[in-house]
C-alpha positions as CSV (number, residue, x, y, z in Angstrom):
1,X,-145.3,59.0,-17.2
2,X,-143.8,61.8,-15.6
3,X,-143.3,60.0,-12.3
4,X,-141.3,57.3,-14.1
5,X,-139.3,60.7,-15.8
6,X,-138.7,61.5,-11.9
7,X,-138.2,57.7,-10.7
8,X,-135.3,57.6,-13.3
9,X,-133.8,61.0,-12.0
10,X,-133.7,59.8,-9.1
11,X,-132.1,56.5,-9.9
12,X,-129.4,58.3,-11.7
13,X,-128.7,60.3,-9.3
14,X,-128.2,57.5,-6.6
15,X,-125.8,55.9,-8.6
16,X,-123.6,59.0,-8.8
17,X,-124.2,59.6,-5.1
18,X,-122.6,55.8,-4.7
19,X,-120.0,56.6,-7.2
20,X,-118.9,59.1,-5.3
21,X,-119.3,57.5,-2.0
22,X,-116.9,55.0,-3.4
23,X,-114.7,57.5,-4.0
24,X,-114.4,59.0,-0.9
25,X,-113.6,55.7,0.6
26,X,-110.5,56.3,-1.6
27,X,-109.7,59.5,-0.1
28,X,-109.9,58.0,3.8
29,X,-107.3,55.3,2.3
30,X,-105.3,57.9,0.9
31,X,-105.3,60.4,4.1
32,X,-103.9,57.1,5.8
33,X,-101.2,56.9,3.2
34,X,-100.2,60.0,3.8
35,X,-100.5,59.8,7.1
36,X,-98.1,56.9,7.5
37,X,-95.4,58.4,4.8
38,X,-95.2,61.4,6.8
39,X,-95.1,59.5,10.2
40,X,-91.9,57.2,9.0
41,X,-90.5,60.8,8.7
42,X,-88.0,61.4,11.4
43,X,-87.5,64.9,10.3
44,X,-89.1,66.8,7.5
45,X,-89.5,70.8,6.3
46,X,-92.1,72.7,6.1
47,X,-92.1,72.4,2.4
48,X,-91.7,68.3,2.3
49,X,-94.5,68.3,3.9
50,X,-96.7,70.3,1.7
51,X,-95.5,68.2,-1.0
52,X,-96.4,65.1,0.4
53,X,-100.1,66.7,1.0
54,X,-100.4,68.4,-2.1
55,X,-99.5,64.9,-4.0
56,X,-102.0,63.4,-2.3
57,X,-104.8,66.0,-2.4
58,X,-104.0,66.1,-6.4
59,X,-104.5,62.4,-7.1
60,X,-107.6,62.7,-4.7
61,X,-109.0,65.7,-6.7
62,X,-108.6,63.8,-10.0
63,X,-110.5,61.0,-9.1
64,X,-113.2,62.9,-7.4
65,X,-113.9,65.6,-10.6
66,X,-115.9,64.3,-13.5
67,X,-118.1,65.2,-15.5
68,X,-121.2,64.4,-14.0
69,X,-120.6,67.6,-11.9
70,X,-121.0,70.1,-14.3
């Protein structure tokens, strides 16, 4: 019985291993989006650019925090 109790921890934590592989697959494709925004940029400040990464690193963040973190 307490093996299947440890069988199942394991399990669960797989999946949210997976989940989260998942959703770093979403940050790589958002890096490249940000990537390529700020490469069709001729010319850009110092402050466009930390705008651009900041909106990016946001939307990443949300997806990435839930609650099966704390």
């Amino acid at each position: 019985e307490h093996m299947e109790i440890m069988i199942k921890g394991v399990e669960k934590r797989k999946k949210h291993l997976e989940k989260k592989m998942k959703k770093m697959d979403i940050l790589e494709d958002q890096i490249e989006d940000v990537i390529k925004e700020i490469g069709k940029m001729k010319e850009f400040t110092t402050e466009e650019f930390k705008k651009i990464v900041k909106t990016g690193y946001k939307e990443f963040a949300k997806k990435m925090i839930d609650e099966d973190d704390f």
